[in-house]
C-alpha positions in Angstrom: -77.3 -61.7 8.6 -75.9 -60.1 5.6 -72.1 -60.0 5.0 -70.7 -56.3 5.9 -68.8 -55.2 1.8 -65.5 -53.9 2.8 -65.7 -52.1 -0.6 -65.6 -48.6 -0.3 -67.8 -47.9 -2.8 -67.7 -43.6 -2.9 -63.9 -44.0 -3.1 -64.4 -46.5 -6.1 -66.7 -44.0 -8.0 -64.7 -41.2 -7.0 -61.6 -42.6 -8.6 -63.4 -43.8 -11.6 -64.3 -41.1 -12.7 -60.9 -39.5 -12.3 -59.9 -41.9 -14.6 -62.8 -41.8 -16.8 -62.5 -37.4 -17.2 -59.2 -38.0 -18.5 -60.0 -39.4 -21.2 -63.0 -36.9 -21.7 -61.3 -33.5 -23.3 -59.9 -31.7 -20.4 -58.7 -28.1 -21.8 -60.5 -26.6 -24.4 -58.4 -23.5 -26.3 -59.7 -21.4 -28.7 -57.1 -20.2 -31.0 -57.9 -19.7 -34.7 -60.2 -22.3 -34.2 -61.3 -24.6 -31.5 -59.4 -27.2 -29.9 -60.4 -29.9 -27.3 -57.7 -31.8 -25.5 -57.9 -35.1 -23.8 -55.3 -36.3 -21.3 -54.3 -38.9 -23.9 -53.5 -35.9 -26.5 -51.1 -33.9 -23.7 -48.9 -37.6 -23.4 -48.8 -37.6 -27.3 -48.4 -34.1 -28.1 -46.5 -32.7 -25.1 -43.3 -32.0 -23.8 -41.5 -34.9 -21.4 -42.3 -33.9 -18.4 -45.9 -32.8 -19.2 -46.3 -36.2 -20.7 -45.0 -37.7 -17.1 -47.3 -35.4 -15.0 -50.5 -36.2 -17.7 -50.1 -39.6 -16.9 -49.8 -39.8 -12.9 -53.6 -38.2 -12.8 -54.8 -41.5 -15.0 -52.4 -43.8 -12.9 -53.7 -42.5 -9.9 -56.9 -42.8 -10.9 -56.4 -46.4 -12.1 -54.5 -47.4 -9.2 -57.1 -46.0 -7.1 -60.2 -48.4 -8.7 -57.9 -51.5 -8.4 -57.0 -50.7 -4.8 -60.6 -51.0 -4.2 -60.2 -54.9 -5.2 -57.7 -56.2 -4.2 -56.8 -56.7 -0.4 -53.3 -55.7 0.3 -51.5 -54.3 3.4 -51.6 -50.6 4.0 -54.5 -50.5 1.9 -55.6 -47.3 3.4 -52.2 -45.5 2.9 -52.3 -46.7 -0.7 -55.6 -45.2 -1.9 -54.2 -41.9 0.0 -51.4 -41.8 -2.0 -53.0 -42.9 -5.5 -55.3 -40.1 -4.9 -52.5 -38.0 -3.7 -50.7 -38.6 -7.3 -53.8 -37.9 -9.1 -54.1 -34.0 -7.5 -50.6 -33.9 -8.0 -50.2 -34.8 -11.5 -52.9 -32.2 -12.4 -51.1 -29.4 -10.2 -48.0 -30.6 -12.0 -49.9 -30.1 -15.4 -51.6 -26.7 -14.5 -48.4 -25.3 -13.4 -46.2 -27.0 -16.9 -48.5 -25.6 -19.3 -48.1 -22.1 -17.7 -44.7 -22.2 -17.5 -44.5 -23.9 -21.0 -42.6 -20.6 -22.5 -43.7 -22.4 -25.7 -42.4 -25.9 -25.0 -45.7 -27.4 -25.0 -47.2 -27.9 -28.1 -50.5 -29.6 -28.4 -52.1 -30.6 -32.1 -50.3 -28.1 -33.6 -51.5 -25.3 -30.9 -48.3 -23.4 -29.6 -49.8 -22.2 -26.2 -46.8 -21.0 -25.2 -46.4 -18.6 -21.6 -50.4 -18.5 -20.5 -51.4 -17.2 -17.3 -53.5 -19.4 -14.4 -56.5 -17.8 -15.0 -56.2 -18.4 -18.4 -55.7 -22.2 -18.1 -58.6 -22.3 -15.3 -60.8 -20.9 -17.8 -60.1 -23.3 -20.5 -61.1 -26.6 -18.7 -63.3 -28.6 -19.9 -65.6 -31.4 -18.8 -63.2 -33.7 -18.0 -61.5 -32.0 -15.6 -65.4 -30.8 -14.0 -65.1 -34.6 -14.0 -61.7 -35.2 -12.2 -62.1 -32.6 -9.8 -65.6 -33.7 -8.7 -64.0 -37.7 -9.1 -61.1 -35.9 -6.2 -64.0 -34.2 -4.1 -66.0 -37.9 -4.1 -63.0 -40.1 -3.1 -61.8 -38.1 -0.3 -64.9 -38.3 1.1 -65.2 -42.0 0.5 -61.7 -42.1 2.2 -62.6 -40.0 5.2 -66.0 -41.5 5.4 -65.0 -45.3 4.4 -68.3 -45.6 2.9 
């Protein structure tokens, strides 16, 4: 008989590829020009806390892929709350660059006050990427498949 994997393999893929869309361009703006942004480019380029709030979507995401490794206590609860800092930390973002009243300047691009819609209509394939990465590891983690 076979060994049962404990590895939860949709979570795994599903966090992977949270981490893997930021790194992809995530906003896409079209100003005088188009410009593609990459998670990496809002922790260079951004204000403080929009560089704090860009980075818990990667950490999650990273955390997320090594909690699917390593055995530790509460592993369950861990992977809930890596994910949970991922969704976060691109809420966080979503709501900083609207709010941005010109505080956030990205290569050069003042965006300053935009609207939600606007943002939501200026992701890019990384965040397709993220948000389908969010959709496949909770159903890894309700499924434990």
């Amino acid at each position: 008989m076979a060994k049962k994997s404990s590895l939860n393999v949709l979570y795994l893929v599903g966090m992977a590829l949270v981490a893997l869309g930021f790194v992809l361009p995530v906003f896409q703006f079209s100003f005088l020009g188009t410009y593609r942004i990459t998670g990496f480019d809002l922790v260079g380029d951004g204000d403080t806390a929009l560089k704090i709030y860009t980075l818990l979507i990667f950490i999650g995401g990273i955390a997320g892929v090594v909690l699917s490794f390593v055995k530790v206590q509460n592993a369950k609860l861990l992977k809930l709350a890596a994910l949970l800092v991922s969704i976060i930390g691109f809420v966080l973002v979503v709501v900083s660059l609207v709010h941005s009243d010109g505080a956030a300047i990205i290569k050069g691009l003042n965006l300053g006050k935009k609207t939600v819609s606007f943002i939501f209509k200026s992701l890019y394939a990384g965040s397709y990427m993220i948000v389908a990465g969010w959709i496949i590891a909770i159903a890894g983690f309700v499924t434990r498949k």
